[in-house]
N, CA, C and O atoms as a GROMACS GRO file, in nm:
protein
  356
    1UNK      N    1   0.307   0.147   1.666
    1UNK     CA    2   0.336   0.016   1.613
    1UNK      C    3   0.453  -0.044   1.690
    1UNK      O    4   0.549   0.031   1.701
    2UNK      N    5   0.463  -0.153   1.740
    2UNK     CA    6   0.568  -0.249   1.820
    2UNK      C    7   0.641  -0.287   1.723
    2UNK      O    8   0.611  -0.283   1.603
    3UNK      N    9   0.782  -0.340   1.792
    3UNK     CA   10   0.850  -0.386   1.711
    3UNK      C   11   0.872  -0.538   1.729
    3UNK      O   12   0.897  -0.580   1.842
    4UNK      N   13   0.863  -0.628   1.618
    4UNK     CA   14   0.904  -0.772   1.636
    4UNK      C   15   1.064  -0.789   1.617
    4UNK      O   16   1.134  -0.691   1.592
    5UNK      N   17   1.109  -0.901   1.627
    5UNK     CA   18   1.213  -0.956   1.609
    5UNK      C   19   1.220  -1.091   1.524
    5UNK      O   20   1.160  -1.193   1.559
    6UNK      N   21   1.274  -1.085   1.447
    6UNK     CA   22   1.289  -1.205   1.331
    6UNK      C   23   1.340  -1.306   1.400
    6UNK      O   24   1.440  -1.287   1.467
    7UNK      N   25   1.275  -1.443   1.395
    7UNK     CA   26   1.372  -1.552   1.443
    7UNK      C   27   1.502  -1.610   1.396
    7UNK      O   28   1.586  -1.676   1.459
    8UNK      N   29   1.498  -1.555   1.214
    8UNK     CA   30   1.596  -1.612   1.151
    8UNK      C   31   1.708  -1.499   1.174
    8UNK      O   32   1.808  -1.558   1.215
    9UNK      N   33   1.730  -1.378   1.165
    9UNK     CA   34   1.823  -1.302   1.119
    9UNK      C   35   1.822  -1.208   1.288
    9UNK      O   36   1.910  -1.126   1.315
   10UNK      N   37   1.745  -1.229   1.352
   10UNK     CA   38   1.699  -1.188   1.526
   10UNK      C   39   1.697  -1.009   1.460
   10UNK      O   40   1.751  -0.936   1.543
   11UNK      N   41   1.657  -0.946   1.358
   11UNK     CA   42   1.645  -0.830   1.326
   11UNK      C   43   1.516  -0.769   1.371
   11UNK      O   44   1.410  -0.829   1.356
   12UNK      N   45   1.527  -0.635   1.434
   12UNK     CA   46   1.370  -0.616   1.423
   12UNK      C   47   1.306  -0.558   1.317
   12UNK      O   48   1.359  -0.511   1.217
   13UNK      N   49   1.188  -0.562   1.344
   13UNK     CA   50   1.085  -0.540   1.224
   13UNK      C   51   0.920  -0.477   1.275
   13UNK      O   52   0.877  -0.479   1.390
   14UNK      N   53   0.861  -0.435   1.177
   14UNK     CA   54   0.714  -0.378   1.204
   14UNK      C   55   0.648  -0.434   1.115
   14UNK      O   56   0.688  -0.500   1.019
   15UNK      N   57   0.511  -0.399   1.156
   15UNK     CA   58   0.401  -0.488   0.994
   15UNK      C   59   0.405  -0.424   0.916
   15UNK      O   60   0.378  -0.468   0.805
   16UNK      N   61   0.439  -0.293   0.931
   16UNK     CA   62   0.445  -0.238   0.814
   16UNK      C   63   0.562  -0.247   0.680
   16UNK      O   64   0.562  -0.162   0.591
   17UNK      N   65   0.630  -0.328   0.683
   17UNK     CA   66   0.784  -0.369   0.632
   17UNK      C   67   0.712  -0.461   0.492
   17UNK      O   68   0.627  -0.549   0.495
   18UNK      N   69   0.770  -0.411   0.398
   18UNK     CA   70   0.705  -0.480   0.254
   18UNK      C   71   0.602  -0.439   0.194
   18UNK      O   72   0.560  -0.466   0.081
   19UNK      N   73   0.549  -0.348   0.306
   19UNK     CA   74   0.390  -0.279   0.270
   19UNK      C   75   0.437  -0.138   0.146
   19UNK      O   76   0.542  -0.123   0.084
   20UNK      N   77   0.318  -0.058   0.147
   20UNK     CA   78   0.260   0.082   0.062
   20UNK      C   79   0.333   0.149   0.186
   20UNK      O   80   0.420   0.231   0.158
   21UNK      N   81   0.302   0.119   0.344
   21UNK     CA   82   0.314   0.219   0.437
   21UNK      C   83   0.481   0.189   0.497
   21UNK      O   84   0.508   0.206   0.616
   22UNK      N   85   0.572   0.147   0.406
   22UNK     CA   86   0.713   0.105   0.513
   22UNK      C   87   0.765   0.246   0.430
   22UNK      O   88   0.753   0.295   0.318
   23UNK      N   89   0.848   0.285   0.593
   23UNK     CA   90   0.912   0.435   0.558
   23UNK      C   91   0.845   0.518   0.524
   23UNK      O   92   0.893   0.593   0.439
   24UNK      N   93   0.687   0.549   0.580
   24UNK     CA   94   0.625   0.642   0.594
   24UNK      C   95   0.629   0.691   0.737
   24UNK      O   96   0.658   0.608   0.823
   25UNK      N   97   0.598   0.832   0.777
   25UNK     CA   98   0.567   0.865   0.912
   25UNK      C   99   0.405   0.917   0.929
   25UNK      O  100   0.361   0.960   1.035
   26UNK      N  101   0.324   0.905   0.802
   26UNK     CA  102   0.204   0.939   0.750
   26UNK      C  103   0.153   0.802   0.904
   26UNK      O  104   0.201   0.694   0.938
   27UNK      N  105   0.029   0.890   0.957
   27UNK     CA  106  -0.029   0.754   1.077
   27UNK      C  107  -0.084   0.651   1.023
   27UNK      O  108  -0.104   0.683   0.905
   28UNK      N  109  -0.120   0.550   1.040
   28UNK     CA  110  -0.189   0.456   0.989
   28UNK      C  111  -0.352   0.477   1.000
   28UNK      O  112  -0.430   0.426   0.920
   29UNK      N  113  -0.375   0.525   1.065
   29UNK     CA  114  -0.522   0.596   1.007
   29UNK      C  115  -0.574   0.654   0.922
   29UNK      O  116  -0.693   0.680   0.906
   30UNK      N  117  -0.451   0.687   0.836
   30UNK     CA  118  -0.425   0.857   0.723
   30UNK      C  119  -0.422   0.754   0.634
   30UNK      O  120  -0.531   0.730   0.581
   31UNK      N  121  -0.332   0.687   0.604
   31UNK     CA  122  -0.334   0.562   0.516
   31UNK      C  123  -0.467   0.490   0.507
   31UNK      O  124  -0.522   0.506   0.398
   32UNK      N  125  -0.526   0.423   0.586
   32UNK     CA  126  -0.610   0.329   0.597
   32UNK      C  127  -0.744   0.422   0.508
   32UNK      O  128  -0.797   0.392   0.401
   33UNK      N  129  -0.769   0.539   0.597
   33UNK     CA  130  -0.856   0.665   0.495
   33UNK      C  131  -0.792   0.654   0.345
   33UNK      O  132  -0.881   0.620   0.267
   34UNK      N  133  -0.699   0.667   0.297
   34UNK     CA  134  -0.667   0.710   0.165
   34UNK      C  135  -0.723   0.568   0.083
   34UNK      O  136  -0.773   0.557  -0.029
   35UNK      N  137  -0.696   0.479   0.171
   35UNK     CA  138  -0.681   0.345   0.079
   35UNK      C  139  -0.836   0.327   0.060
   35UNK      O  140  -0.880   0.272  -0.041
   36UNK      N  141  -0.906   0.367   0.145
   36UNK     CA  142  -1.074   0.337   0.145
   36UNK      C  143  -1.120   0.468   0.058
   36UNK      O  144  -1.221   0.456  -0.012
   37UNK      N  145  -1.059   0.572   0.060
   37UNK     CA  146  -1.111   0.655  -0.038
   37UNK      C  147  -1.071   0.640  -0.208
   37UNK      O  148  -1.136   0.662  -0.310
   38UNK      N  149  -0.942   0.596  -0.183
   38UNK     CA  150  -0.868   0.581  -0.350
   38UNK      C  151  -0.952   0.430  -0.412
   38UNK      O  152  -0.972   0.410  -0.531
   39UNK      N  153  -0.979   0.368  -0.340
   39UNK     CA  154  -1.054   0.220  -0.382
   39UNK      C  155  -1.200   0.206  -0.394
   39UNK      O  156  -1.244   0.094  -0.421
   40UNK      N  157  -1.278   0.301  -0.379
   40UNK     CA  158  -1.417   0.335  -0.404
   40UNK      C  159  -1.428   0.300  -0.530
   40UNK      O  160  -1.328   0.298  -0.601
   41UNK      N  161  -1.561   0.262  -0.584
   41UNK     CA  162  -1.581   0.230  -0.726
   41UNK      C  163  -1.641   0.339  -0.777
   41UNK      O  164  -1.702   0.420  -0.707
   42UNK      N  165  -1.628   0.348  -0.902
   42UNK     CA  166  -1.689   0.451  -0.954
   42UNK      C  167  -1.650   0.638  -0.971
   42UNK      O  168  -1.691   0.715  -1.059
   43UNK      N  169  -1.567   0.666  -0.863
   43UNK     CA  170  -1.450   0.752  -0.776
   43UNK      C  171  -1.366   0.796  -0.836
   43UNK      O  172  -1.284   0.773  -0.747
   44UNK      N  173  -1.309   0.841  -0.909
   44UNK     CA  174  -1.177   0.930  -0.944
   44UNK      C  175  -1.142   1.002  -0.845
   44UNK      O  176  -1.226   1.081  -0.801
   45UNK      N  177  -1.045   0.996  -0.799
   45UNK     CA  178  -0.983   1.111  -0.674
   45UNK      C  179  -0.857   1.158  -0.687
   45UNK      O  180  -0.749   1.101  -0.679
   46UNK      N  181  -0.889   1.279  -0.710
   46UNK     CA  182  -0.718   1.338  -0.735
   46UNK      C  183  -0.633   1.377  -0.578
   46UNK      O  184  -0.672   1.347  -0.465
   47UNK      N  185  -0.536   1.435  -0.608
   47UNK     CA  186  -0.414   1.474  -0.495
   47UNK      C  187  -0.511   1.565  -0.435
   47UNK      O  188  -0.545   1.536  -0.320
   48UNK      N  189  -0.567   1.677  -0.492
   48UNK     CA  190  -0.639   1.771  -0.440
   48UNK      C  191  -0.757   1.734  -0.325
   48UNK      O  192  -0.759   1.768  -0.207
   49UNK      N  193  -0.842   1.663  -0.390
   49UNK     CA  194  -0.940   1.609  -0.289
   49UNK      C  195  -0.894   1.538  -0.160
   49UNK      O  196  -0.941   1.547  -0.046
   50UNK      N  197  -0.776   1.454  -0.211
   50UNK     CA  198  -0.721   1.370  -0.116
   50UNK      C  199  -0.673   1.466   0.028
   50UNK      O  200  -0.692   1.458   0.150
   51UNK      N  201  -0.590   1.572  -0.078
   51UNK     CA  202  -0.500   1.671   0.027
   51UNK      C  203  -0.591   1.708   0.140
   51UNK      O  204  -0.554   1.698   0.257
   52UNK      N  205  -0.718   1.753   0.100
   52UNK     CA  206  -0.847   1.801   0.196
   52UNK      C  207  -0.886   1.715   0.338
   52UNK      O  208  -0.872   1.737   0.458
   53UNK      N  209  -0.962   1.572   0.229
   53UNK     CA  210  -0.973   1.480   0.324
   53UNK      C  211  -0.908   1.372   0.435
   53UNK      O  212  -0.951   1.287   0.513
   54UNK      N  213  -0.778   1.424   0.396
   54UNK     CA  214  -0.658   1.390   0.526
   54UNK      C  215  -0.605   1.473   0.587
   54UNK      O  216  -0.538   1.440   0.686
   55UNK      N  217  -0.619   1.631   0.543
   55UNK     CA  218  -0.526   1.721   0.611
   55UNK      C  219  -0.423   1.711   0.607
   55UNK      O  220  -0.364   1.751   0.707
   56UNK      N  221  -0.354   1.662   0.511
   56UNK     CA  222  -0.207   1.667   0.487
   56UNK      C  223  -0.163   1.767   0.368
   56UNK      O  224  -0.246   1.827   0.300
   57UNK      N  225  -0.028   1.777   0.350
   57UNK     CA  226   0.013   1.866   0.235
   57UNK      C  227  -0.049   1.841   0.109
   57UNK      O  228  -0.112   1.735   0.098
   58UNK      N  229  -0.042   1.928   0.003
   58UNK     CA  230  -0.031   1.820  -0.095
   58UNK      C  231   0.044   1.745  -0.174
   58UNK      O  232  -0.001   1.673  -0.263
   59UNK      N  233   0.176   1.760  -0.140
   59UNK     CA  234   0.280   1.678  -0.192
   59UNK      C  235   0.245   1.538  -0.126
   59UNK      O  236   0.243   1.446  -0.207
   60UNK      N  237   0.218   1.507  -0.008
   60UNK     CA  238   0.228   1.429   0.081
   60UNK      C  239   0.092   1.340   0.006
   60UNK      O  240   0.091   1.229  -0.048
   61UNK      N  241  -0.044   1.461   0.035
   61UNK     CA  242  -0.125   1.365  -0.062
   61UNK      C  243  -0.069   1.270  -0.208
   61UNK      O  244  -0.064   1.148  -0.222
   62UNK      N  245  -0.027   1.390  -0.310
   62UNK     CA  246   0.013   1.318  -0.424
   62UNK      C  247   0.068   1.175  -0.408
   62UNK      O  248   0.036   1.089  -0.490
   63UNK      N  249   0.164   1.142  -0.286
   63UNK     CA  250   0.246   1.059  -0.294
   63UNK      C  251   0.182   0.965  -0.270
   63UNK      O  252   0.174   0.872  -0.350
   64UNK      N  253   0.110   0.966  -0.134
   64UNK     CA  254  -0.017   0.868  -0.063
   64UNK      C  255  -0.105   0.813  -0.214
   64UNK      O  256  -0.112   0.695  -0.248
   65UNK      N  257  -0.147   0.893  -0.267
   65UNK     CA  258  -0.254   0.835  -0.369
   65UNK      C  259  -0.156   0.737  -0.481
   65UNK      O  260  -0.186   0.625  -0.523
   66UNK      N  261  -0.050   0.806  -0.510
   66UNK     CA  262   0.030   0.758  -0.641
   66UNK      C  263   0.107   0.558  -0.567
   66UNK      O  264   0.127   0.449  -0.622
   67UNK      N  265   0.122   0.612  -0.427
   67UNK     CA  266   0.151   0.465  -0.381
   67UNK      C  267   0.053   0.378  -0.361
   67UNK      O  268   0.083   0.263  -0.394
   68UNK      N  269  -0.108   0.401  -0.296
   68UNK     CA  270  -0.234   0.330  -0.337
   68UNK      C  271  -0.248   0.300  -0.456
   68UNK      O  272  -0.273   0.183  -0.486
   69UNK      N  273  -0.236   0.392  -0.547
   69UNK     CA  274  -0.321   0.386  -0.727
   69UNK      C  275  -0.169   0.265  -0.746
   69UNK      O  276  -0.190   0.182  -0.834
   70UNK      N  277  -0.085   0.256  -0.703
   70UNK     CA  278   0.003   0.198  -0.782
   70UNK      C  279  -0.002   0.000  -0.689
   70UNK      O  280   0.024  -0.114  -0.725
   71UNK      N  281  -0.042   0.056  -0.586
   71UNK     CA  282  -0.109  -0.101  -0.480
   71UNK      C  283  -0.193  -0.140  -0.564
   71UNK      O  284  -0.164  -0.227  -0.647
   72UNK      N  285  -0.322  -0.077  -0.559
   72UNK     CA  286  -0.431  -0.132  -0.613
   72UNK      C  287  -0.435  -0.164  -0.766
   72UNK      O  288  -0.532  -0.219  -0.817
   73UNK      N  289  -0.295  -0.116  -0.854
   73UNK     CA  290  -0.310  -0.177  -0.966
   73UNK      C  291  -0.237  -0.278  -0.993
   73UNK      O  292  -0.252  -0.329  -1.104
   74UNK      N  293  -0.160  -0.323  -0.920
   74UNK     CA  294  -0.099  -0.437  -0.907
   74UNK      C  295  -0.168  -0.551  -0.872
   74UNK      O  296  -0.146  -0.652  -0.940
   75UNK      N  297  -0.266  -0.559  -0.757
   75UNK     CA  298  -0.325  -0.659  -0.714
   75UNK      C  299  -0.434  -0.680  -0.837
   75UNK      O  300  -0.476  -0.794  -0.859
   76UNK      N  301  -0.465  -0.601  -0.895
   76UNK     CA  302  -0.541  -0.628  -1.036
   76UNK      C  303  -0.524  -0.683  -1.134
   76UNK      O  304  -0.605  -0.715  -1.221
   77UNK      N  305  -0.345  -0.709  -1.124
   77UNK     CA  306  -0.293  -0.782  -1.213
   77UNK      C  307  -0.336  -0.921  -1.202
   77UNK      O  308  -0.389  -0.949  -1.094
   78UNK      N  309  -0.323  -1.045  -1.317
   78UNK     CA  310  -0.353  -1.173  -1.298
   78UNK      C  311  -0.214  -1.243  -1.237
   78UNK      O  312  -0.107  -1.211  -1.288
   79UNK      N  313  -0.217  -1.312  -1.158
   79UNK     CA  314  -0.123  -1.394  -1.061
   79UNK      C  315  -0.057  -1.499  -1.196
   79UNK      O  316  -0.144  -1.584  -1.217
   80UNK      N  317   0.054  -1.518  -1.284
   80UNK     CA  318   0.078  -1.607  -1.338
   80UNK      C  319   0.156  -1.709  -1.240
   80UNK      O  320   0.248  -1.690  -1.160
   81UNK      N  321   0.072  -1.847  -1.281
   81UNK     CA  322   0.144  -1.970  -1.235
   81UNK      C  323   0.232  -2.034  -1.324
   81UNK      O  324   0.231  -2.065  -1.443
   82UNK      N  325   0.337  -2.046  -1.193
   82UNK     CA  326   0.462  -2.107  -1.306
   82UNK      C  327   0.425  -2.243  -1.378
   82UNK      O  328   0.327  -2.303  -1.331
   83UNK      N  329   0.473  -2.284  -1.456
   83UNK     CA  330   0.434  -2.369  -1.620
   83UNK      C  331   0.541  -2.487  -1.525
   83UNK      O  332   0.658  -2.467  -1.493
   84UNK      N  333   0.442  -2.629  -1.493
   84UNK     CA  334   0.514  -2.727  -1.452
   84UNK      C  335   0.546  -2.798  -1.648
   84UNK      O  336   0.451  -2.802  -1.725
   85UNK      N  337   0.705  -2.848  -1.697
   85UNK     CA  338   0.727  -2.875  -1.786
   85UNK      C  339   0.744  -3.019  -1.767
   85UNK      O  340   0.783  -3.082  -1.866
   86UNK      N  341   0.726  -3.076  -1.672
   86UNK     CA  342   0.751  -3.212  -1.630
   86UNK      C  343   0.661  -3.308  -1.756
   86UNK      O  344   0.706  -3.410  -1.808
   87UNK      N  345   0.523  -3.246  -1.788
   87UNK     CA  346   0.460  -3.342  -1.875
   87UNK      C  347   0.293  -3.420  -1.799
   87UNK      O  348   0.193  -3.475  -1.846
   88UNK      N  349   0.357  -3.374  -1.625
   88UNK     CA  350   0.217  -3.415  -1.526
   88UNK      C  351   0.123  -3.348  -1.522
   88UNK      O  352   0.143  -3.231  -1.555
   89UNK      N  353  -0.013  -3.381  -1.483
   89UNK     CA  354  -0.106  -3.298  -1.464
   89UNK      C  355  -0.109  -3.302  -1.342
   89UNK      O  356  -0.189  -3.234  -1.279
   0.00000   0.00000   0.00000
């Protein structure tokens, strides 16, 4: 992954910054697998299975899944829009 540079603060940065994957050293392939396996419908997938199908520890799994399961339940949430009180439509 390259690094950018911010125009405002000239800091650098990666895409991965704000993500599930910032301050991981897990590859982005390992990720990208977990996220397509943890998001299957129908699927329950524990640390165990996970641990297998990435070849990683299983602490490492646990964590990978618990930071997906915790992505994907967020974006599930409903987006509230803030309440204009002005009186306009």
């Amino acid at each position: 992954m390259g690094a950018y540079k911010c125009y405002a603060c000239r800091k650098p940065f990666t895409v991965k910054v704000g993500t599930i994957l910032e301050s991981s050293n897990l590859p982005m392939r390992k990720w990208l697998q977990a996220i397509f396996l943890t998001s299957r419908e129908g699927e329950r997938l524990d640390a165990n299975t996970l641990h297998h199908a990435l070849d990683v520890a299983p602490r490492t799994a646990s964590y990978v899944l618990q930071r997906v399961q915790s992505a994907l339940s967020a974006a599930e949430q409903p987006v509230q829009r803030p309440r204009d009180d002005s009186g306009q439509s």
